[in-house]
C-alpha positions as CSV (number, residue, x, y, z in Angstrom):
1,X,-23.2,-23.8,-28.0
2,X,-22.6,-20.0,-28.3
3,X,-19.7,-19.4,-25.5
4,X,-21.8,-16.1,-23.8
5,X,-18.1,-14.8,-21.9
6,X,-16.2,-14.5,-25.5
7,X,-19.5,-12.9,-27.0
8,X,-19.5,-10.4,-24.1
9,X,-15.5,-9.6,-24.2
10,X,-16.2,-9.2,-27.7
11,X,-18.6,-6.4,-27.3
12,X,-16.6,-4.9,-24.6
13,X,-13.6,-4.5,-26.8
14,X,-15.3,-3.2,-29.5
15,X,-16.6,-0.1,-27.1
16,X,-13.9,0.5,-24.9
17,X,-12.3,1.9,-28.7
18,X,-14.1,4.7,-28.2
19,X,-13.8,5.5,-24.7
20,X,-11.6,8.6,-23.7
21,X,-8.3,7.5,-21.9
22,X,-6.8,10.2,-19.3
23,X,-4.2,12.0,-20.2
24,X,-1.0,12.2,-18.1
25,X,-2.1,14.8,-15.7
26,X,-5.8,13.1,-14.4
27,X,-3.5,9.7,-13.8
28,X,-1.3,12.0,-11.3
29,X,-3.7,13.7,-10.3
30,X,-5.3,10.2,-10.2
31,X,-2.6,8.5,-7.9
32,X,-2.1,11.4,-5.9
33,X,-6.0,11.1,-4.8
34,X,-5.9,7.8,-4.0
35,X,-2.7,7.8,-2.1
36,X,-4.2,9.6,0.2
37,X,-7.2,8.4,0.4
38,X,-8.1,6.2,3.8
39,X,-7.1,2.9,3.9
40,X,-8.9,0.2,2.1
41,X,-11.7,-2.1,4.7
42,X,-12.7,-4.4,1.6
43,X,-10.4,-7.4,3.8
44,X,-12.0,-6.1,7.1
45,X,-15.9,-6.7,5.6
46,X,-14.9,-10.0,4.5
47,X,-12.9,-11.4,7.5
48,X,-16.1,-10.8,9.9
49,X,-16.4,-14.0,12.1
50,X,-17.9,-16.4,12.2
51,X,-19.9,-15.5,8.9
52,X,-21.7,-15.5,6.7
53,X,-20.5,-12.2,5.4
54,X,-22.6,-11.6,2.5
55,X,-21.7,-9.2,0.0
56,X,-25.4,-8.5,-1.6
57,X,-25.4,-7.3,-5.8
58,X,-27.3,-4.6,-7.6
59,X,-27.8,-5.6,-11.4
60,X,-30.6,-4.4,-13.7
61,X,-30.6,-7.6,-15.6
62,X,-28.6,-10.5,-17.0
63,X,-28.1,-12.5,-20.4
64,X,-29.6,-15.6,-18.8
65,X,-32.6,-14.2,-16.9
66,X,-33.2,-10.9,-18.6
67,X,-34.4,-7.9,-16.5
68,X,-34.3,-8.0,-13.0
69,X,-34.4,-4.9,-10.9
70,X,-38.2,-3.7,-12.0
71,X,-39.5,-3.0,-8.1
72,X,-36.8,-0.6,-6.4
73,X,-34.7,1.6,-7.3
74,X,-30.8,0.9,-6.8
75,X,-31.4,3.2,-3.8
76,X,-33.7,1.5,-2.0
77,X,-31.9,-1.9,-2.6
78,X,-28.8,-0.7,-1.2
79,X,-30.7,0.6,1.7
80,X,-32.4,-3.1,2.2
81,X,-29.2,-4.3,2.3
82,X,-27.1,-2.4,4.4
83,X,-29.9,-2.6,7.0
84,X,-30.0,-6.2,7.4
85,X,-26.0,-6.6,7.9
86,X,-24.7,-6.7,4.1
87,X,-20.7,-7.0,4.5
88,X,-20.5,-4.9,1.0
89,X,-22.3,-4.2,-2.4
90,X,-21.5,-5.1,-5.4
91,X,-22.9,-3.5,-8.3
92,X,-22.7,-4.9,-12.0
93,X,-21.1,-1.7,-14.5
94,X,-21.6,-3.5,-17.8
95,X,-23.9,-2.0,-20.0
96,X,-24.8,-4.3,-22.8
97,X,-25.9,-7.4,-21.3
98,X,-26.5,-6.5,-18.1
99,X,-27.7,-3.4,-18.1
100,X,-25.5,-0.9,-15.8
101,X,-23.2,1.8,-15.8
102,X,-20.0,3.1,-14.2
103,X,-21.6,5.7,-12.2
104,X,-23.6,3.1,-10.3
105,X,-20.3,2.9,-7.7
106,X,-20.6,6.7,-7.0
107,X,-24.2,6.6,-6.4
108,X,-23.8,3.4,-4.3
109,X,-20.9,5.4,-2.4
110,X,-23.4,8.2,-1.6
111,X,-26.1,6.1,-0.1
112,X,-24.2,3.9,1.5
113,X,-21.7,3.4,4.1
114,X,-20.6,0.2,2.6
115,X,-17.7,-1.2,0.7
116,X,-18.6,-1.3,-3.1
117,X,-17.0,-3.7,-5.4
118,X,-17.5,-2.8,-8.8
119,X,-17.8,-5.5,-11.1
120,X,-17.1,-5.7,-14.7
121,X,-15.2,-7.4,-17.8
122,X,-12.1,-5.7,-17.3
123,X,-9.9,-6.2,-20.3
124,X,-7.8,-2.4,-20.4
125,X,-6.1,-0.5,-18.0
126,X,-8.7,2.4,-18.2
127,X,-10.9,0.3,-16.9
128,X,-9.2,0.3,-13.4
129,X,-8.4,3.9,-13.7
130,X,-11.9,4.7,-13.9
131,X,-13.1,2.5,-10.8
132,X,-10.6,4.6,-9.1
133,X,-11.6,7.5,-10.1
134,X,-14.9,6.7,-9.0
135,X,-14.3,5.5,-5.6
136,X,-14.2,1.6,-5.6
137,X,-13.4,-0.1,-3.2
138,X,-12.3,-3.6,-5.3
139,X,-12.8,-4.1,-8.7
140,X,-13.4,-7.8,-10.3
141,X,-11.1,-9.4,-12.4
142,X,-11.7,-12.1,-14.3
143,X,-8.8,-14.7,-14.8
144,X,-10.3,-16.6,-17.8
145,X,-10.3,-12.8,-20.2
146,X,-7.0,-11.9,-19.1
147,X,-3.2,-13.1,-19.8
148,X,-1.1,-14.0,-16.6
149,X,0.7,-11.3,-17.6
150,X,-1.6,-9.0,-18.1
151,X,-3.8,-10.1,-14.6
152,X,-0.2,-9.4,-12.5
153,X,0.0,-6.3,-14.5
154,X,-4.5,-5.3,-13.0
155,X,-3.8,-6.7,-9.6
156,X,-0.2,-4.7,-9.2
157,X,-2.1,-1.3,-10.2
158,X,-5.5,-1.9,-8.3
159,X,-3.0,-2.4,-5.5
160,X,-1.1,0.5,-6.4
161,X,-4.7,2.7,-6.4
162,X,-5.6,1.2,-3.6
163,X,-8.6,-1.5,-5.0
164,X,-8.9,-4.2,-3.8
165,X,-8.5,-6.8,-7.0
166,X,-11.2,-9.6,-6.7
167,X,-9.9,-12.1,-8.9
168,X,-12.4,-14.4,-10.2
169,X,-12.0,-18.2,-11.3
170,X,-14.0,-21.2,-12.4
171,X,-11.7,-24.1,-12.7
172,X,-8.0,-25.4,-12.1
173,X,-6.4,-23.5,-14.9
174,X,-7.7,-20.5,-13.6
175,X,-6.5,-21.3,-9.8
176,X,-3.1,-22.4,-11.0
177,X,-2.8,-18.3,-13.0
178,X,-4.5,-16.7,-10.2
179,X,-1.7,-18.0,-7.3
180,X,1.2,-16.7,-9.6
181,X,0.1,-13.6,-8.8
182,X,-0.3,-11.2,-5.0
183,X,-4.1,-11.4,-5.2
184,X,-5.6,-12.0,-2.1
185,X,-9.1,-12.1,-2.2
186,X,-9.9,-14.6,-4.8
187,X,-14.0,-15.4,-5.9
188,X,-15.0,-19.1,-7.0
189,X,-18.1,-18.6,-9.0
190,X,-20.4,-21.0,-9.2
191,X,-21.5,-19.7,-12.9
192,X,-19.8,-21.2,-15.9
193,X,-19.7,-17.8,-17.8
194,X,-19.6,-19.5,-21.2
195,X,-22.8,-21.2,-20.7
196,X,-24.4,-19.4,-17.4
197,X,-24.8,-22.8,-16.0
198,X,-24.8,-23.1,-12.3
199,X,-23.4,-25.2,-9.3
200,X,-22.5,-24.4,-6.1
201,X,-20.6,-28.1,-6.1
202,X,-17.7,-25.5,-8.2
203,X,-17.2,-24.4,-4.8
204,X,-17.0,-27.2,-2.9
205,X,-14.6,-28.9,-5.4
206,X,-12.3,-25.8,-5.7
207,X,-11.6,-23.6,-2.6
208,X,-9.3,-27.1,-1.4
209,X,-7.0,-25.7,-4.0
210,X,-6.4,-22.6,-2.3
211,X,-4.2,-21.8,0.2
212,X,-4.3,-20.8,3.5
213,X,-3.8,-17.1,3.6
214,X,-6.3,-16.3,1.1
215,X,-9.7,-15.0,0.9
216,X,-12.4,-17.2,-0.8
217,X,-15.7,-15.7,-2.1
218,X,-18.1,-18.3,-3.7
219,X,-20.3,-16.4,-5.8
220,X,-23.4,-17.3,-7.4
221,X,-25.9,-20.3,-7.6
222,X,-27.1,-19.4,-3.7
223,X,-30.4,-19.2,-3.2
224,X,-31.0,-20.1,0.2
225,X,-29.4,-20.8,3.8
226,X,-28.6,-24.5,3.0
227,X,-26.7,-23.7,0.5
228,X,-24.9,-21.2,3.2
229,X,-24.8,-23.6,5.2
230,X,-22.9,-26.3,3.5
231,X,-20.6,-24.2,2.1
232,X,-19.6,-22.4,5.8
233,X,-19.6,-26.2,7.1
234,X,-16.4,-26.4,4.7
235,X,-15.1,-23.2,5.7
236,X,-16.3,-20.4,3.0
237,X,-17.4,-17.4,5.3
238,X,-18.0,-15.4,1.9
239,X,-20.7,-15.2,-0.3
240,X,-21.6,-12.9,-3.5
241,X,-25.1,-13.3,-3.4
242,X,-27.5,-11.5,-6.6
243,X,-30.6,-13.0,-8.3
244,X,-32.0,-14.8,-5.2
245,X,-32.0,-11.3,-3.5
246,X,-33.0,-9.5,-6.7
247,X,-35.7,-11.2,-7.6
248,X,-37.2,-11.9,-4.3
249,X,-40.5,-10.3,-3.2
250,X,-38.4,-8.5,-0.1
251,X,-35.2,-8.6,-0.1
252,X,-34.1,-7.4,3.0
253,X,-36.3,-10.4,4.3
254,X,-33.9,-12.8,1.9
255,X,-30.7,-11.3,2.8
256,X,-32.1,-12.1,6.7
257,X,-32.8,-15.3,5.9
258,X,-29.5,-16.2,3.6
259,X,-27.9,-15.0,6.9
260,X,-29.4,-17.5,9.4
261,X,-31.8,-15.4,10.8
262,X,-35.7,-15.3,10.8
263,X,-37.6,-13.8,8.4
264,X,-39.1,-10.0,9.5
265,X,-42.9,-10.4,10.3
266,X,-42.6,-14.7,10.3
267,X,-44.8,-16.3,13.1
């Protein structure tokens, strides 16, 4: 079976050679902007008690389900969301399988109030410097693409900038590389990314291997408030939540109902 993550670092690589790197005086100029920038409230939307805290995703499609967002604009889904409690947004940047673009974090920025977590196959340095640049508030890192030396090196400068790093894993190996480094906020996702297979049992098996102290986001594979449910009965408050929202006929409705609450216009 074709492993779909190496086929889509593959691609990345290949197009990140011809992307323009800053030169010396943007990174200062860089650094300088984000040091004094306001503090970072990517920890305060996801410590909200008692939960769920729901961090809702824009993509336009995705290699397992094809195109998704055909009935709103990524306006008007960012709108739904932060209306019915969203803790954040996270938007999907990568343009050949799934469809997006950088500048989806600035244009989430300007309609929204929310935290935006950029998310991506971050393999180069330039990479980070660009979510900085335009205005993320955490940036996804994937511990399965990236070296342990080269994942302390992303989480030590999206500190440094300010980003929150959202390090993501999918099984032990990728636990035991993420906790050698200062990352935080760590995401269990439910989506093997070599097949795009889905469990939320990944979850369930996994955050027990994480310490107290650190942030747990399960991500994907939710699709509706029992699933919620018995994953806050085991102490995950934080959920990445995409296609179910997506694809539903109203998502704002979904989000409601993914929260515990009942749905708008229900009887």
């Amino acid at each position: 079976m074709e492993d779909i993550l190496e086929k889509i670092v593959t691609v990345k690589r290949k197009r990140l050679l011809y992307q323009k790197h800053p030169s010396l005086s943007e990174l200062a100029d860089l650094f300088l902007s984000r040091a004094q920038s306001g503090e970072n409230k990517f920890h305060q939307a996801l410590n909200q008690n008692p939960g769920p805290n729901i961090i809702a995703e824009v993509k336009f499609a995705s290699p397992s389900k094809g195109k998704l967002l055909e009935r709103f604009t990524l306006q008007e889904l960012v709108c739904k969301y932060q209306e019915v409690g969203a803790c954040a947004i996270s938007v999907v940047t990568e343009d050949a399988f799934f469809k997006g673009y950088p500048e989806m974090v600035r244009e989430v920025k300007e309609c929204s109030t929310l935290q935006v977590l950029q998310k991506d196959f971050v393999i180069e340095e330039s990479q980070i410097y660009q979510a900085a640049k335009l205005g993320a508030d955490a940036l996804l890192l994937i511990a399965r693409i990236l070296s342990l030396q080269r994942l302390k090196k992303f989480v030590e400068l999206c500190q440094i900038l300010k980003i929150t790093p959202l390090v993501e894993v999918h099984d032990e190996g990728d636990i035991k590389k993420t906790l050698q480094t200062e990352a935080t906020v760590i995401g269990i996702n439910n989506r093997n990314l070599a097949t795009f297979e889905v469990s939320i049992s990944h979850t369930l098996r996994l955050h027990k291997y994480l310490p107290q102290g650190k942030i747990v986001v399960s991500e994907s594979g939710i699709a509706s408030f029992q699933d919620v449910e018995l994953l806050l009965k085991q102490g995950i408050r934080n959920f990445l939540i995409g296609e179910s929202l997506i694809k539903a006929k109203d998502p704002g409705n979904k989000l409601l109902e993914l929260k515990g609450g009942i749905k708008i216009g229900a009887h």
